[in-house]
C-alpha positions in Angstrom: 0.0 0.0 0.0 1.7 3.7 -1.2 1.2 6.2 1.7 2.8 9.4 1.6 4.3 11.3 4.6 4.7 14.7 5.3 7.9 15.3 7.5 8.5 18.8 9.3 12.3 20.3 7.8 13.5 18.9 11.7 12.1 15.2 11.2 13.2 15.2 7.9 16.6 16.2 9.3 16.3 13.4 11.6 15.1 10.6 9.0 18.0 12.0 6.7 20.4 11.8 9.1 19.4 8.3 10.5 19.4 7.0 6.8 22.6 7.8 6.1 24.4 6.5 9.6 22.6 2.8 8.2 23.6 3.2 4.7 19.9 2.9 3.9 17.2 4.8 1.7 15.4 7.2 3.6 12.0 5.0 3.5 13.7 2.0 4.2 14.8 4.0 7.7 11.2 4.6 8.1 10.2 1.0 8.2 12.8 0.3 10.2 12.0 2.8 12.8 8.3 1.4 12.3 9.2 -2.0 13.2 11.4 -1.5 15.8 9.5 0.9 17.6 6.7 -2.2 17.1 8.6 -4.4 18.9 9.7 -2.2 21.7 6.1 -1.7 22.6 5.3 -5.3 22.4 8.1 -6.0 24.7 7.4 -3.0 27.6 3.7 -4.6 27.1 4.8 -7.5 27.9 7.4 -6.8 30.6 4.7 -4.6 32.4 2.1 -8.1 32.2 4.7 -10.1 33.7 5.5 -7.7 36.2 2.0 -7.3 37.1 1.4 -11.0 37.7 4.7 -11.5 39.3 3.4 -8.5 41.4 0.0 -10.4 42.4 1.7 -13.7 43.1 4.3 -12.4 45.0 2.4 -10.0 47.2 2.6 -11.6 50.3 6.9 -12.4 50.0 7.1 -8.9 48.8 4.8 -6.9 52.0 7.3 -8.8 54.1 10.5 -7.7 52.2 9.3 -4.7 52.8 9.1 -4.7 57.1 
């Protein structure tokens, strides 16, 4: 699917910039900072999940940590 997107001069600057430290087109760049910044929020969402039940199972241990 073609999509266009409209940068600001700074961003542009930015994608530019970030391009040429990979050796990469600026769209491939783009879908790179797409995918990783995918993944990154997978993982926090499933760091904060595990947390959470680790958290819940742990509550007792960790109230007594805690004294």
């Amino acid at each position: 699917m073609a999509m266009t997107l409209r940068l600001s001069d700074e961003h542009d600057r930015a994608l530019e910039a970030l391009a040429r430290a990979d050796g990469v087109s600026k769209q491939e760049a783009a879908v790179r900072a797409i995918v990783d910044a995918a993944a990154r929020r997978g993982h926090e969402d499933r760091v904060l999940a595990l947390s959470s039940s680790a958290r819940e199972r742990y509550a007792d241990l960790l109230e007594r940590l805690g004294r």
